[in-house]
N, C-alpha and C positions, 0 to 999 in steps of 0.2 A: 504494500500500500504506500501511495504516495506521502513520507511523513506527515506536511503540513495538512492532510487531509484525514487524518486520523479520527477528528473529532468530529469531524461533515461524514465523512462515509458510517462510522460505526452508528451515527442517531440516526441519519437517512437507513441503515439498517442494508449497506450496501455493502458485496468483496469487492476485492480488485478485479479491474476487466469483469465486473456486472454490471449489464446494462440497465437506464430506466426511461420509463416513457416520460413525453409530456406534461408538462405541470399542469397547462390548460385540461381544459375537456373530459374531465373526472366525472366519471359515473358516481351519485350518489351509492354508500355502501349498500348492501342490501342484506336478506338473511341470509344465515348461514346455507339451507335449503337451495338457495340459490345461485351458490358459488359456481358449481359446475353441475348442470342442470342434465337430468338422466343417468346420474354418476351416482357412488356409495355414500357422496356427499347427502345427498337429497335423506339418505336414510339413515343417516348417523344419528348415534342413540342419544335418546332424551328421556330421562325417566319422567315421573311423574312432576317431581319437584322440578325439574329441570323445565317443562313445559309449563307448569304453573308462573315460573320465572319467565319465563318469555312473553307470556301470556299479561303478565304484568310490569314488562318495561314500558319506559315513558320513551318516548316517538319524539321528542322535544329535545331528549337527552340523550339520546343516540344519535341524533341530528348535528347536536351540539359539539358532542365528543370528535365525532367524523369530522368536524369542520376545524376543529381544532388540531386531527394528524395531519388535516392535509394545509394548515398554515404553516406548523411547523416545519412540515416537510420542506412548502414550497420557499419558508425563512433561511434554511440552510443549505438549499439548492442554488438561490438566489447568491450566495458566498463563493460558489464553485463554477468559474466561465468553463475550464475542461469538464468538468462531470455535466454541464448543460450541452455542450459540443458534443458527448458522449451518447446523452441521451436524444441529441437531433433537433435540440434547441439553438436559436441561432442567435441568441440575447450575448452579447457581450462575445463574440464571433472572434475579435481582433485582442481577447486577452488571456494572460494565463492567471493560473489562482495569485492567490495572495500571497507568499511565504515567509510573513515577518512574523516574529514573537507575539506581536502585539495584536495582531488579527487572529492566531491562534485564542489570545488569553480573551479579546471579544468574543469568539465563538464557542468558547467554553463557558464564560459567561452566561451568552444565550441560552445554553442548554441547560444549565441549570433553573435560570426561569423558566423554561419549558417545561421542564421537573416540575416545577412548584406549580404549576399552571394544573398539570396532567393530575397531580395527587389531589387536587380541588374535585374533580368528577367524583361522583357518586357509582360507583359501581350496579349496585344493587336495584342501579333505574335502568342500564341497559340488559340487550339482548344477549345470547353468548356469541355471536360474533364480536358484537362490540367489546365487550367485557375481555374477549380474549385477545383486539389489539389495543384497548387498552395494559391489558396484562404485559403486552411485548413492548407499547411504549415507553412503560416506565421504566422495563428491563433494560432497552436499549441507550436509554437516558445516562443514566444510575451507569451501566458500562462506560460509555464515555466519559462521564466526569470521573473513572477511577483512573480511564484510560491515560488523563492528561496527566494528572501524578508522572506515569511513564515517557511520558511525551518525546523525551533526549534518548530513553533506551532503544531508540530504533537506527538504522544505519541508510539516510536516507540516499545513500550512493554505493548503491550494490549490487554484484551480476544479476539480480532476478529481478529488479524492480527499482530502476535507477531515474532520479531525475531527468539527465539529460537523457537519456534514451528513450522515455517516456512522453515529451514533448512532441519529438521527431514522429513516431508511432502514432502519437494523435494524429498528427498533420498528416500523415500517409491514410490512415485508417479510417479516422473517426470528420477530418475535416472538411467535408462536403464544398465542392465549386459546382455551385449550379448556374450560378450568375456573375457581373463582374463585382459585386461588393462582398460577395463571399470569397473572389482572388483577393480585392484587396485587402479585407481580414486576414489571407493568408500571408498575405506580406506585412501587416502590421504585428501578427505574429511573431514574425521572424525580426522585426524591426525591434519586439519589446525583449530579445532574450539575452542582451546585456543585465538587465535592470532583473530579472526574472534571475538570472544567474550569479548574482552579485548577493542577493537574496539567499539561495540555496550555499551559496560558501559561509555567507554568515553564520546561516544553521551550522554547516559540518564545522566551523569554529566554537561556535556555541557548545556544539557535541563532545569535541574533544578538549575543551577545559573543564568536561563535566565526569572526562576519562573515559569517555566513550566513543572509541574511534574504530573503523572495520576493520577486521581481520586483513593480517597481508597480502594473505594470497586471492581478496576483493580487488587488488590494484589494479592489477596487469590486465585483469578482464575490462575492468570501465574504463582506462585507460586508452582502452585499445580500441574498443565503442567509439568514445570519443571522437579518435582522432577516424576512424570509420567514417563518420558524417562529415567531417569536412576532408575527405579524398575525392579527390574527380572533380569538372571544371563545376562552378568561377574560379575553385580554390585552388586545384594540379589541374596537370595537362593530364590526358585520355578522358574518358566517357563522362558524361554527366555525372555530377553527385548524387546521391540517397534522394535529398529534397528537390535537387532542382529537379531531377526526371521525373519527380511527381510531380510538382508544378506544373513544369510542361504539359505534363498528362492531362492533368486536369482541365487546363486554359485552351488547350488545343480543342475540346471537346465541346467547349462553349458555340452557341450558336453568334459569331460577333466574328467583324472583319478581321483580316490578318494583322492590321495594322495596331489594330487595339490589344490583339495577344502580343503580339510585338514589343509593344510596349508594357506591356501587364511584366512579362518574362524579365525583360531589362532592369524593371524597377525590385523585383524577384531576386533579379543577378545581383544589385546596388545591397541591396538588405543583407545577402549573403557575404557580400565581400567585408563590408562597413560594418556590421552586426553580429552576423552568426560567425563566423570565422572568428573575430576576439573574442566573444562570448565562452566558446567550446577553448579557444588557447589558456586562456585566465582559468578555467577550470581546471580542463589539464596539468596546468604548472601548478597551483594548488594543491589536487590530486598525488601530485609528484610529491611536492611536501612534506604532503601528510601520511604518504605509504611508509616515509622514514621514522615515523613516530610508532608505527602500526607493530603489534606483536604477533607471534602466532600462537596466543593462547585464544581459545575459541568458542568457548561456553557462555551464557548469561551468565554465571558461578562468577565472572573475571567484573562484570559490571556492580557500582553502587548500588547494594542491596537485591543484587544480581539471583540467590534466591527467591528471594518474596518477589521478585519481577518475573521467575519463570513459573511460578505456582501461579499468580495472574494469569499469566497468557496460554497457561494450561486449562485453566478453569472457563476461558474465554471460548478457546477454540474447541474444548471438548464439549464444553457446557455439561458438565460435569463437575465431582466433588472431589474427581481420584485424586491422588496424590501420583508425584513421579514414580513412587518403588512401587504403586500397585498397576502402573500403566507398565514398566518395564518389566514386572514378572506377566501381567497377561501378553506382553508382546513375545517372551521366549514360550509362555505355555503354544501360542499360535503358530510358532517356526514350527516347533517340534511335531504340532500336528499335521501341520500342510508338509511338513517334508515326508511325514506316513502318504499322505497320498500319495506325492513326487516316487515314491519307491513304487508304487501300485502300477503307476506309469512305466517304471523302468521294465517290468515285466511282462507288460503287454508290448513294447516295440521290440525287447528282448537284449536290451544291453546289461550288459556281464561288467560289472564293477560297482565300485561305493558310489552313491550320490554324490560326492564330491567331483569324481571322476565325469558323471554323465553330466554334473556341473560343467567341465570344462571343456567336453563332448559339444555341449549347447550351443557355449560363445564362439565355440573355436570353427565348425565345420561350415563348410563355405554354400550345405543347400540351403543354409539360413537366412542369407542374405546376399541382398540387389547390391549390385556392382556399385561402388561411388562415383556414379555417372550422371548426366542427365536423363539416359535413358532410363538408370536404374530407379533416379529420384521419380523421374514421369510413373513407371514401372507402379513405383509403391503407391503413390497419390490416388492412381486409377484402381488400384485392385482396393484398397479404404472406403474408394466414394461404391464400390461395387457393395461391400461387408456392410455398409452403412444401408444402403438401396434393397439389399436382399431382407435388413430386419426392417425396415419399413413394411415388407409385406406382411410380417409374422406379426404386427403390436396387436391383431385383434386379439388375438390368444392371451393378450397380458395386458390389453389396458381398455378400458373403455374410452377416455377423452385422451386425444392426441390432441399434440402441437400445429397449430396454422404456420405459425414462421417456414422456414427452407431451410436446410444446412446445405454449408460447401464445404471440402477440404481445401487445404492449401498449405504449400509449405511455410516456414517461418522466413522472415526477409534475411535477405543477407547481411543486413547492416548491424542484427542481434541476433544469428544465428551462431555465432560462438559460445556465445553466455545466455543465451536462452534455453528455457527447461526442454525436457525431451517432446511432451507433448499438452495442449492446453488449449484452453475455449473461450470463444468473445460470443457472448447471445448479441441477439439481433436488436435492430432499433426496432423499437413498439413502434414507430410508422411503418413498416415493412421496407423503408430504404436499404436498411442492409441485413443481413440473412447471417445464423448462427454460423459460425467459421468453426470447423477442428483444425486446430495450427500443428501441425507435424514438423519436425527437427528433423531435418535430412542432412544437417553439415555433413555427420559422417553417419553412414547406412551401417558401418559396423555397429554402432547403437539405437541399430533401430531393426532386433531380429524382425524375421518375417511370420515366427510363430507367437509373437508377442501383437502382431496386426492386428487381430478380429479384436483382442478385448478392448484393444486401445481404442478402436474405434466406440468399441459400444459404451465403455467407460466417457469417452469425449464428445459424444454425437448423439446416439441412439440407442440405448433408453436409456443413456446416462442422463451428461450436463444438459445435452439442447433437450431433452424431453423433458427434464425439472428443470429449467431456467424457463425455457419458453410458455410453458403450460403458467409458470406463476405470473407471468406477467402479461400473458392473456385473462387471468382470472377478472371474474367480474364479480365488485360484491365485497371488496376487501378494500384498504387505503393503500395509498401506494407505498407507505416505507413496509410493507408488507408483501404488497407483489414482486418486490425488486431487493426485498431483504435479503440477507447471508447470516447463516449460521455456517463455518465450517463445516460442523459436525455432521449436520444434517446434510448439504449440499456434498461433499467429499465424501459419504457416508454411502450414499444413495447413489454416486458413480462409480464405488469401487462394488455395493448392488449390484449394480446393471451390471457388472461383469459375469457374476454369477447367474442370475435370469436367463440369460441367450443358452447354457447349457441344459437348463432346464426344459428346453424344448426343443431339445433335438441338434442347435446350434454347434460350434467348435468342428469345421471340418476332419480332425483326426487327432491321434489322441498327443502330438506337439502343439496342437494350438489350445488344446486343455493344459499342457506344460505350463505355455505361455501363460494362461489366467490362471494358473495354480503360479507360477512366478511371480504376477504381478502382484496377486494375494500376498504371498511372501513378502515381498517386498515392503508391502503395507503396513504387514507385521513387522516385519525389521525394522521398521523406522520408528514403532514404537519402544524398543530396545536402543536403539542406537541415539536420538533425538532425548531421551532422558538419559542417555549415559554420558554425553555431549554435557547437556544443559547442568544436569543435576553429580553426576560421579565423577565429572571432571574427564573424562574419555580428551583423545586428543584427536585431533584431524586422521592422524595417520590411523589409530587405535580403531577409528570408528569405521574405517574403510575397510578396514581389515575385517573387520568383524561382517559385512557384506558379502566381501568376498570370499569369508568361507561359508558362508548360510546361505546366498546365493546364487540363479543363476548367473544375474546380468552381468556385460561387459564390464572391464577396468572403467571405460568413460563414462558408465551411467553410476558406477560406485562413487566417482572423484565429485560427480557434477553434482549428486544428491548428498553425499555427508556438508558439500558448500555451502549448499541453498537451506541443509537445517539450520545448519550453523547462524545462517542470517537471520535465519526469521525463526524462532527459537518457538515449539510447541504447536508449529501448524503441520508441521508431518503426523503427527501424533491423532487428527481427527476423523483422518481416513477411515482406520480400522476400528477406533472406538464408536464412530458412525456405523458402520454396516453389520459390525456387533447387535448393537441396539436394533437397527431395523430387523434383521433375520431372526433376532430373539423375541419382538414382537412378532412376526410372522408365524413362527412356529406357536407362541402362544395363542395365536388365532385360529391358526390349524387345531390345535387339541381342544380347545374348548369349542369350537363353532363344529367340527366333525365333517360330515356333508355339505353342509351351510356353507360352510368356506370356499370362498369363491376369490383367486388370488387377483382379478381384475378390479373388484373391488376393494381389497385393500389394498390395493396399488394408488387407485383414487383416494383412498384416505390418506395417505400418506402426501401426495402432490395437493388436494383440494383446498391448503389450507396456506401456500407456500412455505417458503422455507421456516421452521420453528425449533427451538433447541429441543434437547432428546427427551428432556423429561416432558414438554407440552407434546411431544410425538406420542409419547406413551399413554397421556390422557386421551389425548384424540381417538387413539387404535381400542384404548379400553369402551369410549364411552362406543364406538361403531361394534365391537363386542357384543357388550349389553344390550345394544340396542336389536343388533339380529337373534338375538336369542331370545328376547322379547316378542321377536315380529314385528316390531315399529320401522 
């Protein structure tokens, strides 16, 4: 997450790369029944009390309360020109966020009188729709103002989620030229990113007299970013740069004479040369700096109150109570079981040795993977978007309300295809302008086996992210820091899910692409183990790699590039598995008590009907749709 946006995304109730609609044109909330209309929603249980309660809300004060999330919402959306360019707004088009201390301490501010506001409602008058984002309101409130406490503990210039690289990505990704004032926004963009980046050093100064500075081996990668976007013309001689050939792209496509793009371009070229180019130098030489100051010790454990800051961000991301020693013992109870299956495998293809061995059997043998070609890259894209296309046919068997949006694959750009994760997901704009993206990592195909394909996709695409991102922010009937909210646990929970559902009916062409989701599984679990032995036992970089590469199967480069990325962002590895824990543990308790009854489409809809919600309102949800089919209601 973008640091200075820490305290705007966590009340808007937003991840990183989560998209949200609209601030305009909000459907009044509605009831719960009517969230998603024909679904398990409609029949979710209400006892008697529960009904007599509904029966007796004030229509006045669910009016009241509704109109109150969605000031708030639209009070700290108003804060963030990138999260409105994000969501397809076009208000404040020509600026980036704010990144001063002082704008920060305004908008924690705000949120606390939002608190105070929210705890004024009377619960007991509304409905249990309202009542329940009431309940997530104050939840997410009460988070961000703990959150600010932390504010310095983050590293806001680091290979997975780096200021400067984060900028560029908008303007490629997120910022629309439809006309010539939308080019020129993109040139006063590029015009404000001295002032924008002067800002950002402040912070990482701020950071590091507070002893909080990024691990060393964070340099070389942003470093290298860096100077990435300003390679290639205005800046060197050969090809266009990263920005300008998007520029181009974009002004060329305009319906407007040549002469006007002509000039659009030049004035493009001026901002780059004048602008962008010292902007990204002055950081760089900064960067430089500050890598000299930088250690390699690598744990929250090394920061000011560095445990009570990873117990936080563990209780955040899990939404849970665990502690680190009970997330790292069920992380090793998990290895040990998925590697029983991994063995079950070895004797169905028929390989003769230790699991360790058909470990190095997996990374090593060349039918695993596409050549590091273009061909090879094209090769993988197309057989993805194929895995993707073939479970679109199967979701009746598993869902009743599917997503209107579109997914595309696509590789990840070259310009952070070094230091970008292996694989990950941008939902769509709620205008239908732009279509859920699965972003695949093809710098090098050796990490990226070919039996690891199918889950990746259904994990990133279908029935993962784009079936739970999209579905919530098509909901009708809920406020928006709701449609467009993040739980880790829930959201990460429900995608390494989806990995497991596609087997359940029939899916996993042979029994290596069962490997691959029994690997990936693994992995999920390892990083519960390794991410508290990092944060909380003091593990070192090297210690924690090690510990992958003997438990499982993935490459050296998917070992080096995930012990990095825990390391940065301390407790969000961790929500994966404690997620799909939860949900399969409720699943199975609906299956024993419902018997017959049980019908996995509609719990499927309970689970998405309500968007994203931490694990313990998941489990009220699946109870009360319980009770209620056992009822017959």
């Amino acid at each position: 997450m973008k640091f200075n946006k820490t305290l705007i995304a966590a009340t808007i109730g937003t991840l990183v790369l989560a998209g949200c609609e609209r601030a305009e044109g909000t459907k009044a909330p509605q009831q719960d029944k009517e969230v998603v209309a024909g679904s398990a929603a409609d029949t979710s249980a209400k006892s008697s009390q529960q009904a007599g309660a509904e029966s007796s809300a004030n229509p006045e004060a669910i009016a009241r309360a509704n109109d109150l999330f969605e000031s708030h919402f639209q009070e700290l959306l108003d804060r963030s020109p990138e999260f409105k360019t994000f969501l397809g707004i076009k208000d404040d088009y020509g600026k980036w966020n704010n990144l001063s201390p002082e704008f920060e301490e305004e908008t924690h501010e705000i949120i606390k009188r939002q608190l105070a506001e929210l705890k004024k409602i009377d619960a007991s008058e509304l409905d249990d729709a309202t009542a329940l984002s009431l309940k997530l309101a104050i939840r997410n409130k009460e988070e961000g103002i703990e959150d600010y406490r932390w504010r310095l503990h983050t590293y806001p210039v680091n290979q997975m989620y780096a200021e400067h690289t984060s900028v560029a990505s908008l303007l490629i990704n997120q910022h629309r030229v439809d006309n010539v004032d939308d080019a020129e926004a993109y040139i006063s963009r590029l015009s404000a990113l001295p002032k924008h980046f002067d800002q950002l050093i402040a912070n990482l100064k701020e950071r590091a007299e507070a002893g909080v500075i990024p691990p060393k081996f964070v340099f070389p990668y942003v470093i290298s970013d860096g100077k990435n976007l300003i390679t290639g013309a205005p800046y060197t001689e050969g090809k266009d740069s990263t920005l300008l050939a998007d520029f181009k792209g974009k002004v060329n496509k305009l319906d407007i004479g040549d002469e006007q793009k002509k000039s659009l371009v030049e004035k493009a070229r001026k901002a780059m040369l004048e602008d962008v180019e010292p902007a990204y130098e002055e950081l760089i030489a900064y960067l430089g700096k500050l890598e000299k100051k930088a250690t390699t010790d690598d744990g929250a454990w090394k920061l000011p109150d560095g445990d009570d800051f990873y117990a936080h961000r563990l209780n955040v991301y899990t939404t849970t109570d665990l502690s680190a020693d009970e997330i790292h013992q069920k992380g090793l109870d998990e290895v040990e079981r998925i590697h029983g299956e991994m063995r079950e495998i070895m004797e169905k293809v028929g390989f003769e040795g230790s699991l360790q061995e058909f470990f190095e059997f997996m990374r090593t043998d060349e039918q695993f993977y596409y050549p590091n070609t273009e061909e090879g890259k094209q090769r993988y894209l197309k057989e993805a978007t194929a895995i993707i296309d073939n479970m679109k046919g199967r979701l009746d068997e598993l869902f009743i309300t599917k997503p209107e949006a579109d997914l595309t694959v696509k590789a990840v750009e070259p310009f952070r295809e070094k230091s970008a994760g292996k694989a990950f997901y941008q939902r769509p704009a709620p205008d239908g302008t732009r279509p859920g993206i699965y972003y695949a990592n093809l710098y090098n195909m050796k990490d990226m086996p070919t039996y690891q394909m199918e889950a990746l996709a259904y994990h990133e695409g279908i029935p993962g992210h784009h079936m739970q991102l999209s579905i919530a922010q098509e909901l009708e009937g809920i406020p928006k820091f709701r449609k467009f909210g993040g739980y880790t646990a829930y959201t990460e929970g429900w995608g390494l899910y989806s990995e497991l559902v596609p087997k359940e009916i029939g899916l996993y062409k042979d029994p290596y692409s069962d490997f691959g989701r029994l690997a990936m599984e693994l992995w999920r679990a390892a990083r519960l183990v390794v991410d508290t032995g990092i944060h909380s036992k003091k593990w070192t970089r090297e210690e924690a790699i090690e510990y992958l590469g003997k438990n499982t199967p993935n490459p050296k480069g998917d070992q080096v590039k995930a012990i990095e990325r825990y390391i940065v962002l301390p407790g969000q590895a961790t929500a994966y598995k404690i997620g799909m824990l939860k949900i399969v543990e409720l699943r199975e308790k609906a299956k024993e008590e419902l018997g017959d009854k049980f019908d996995v489409r509609e719990f499927h809809d309970v689970v998405l009907a309500n968007g994203a919600v931490p694990l313990d309102v998941l489990e009220q949800l699946v109870d009360e749709w319980i009770a209620g089919v056992k009822s017959g209601q």
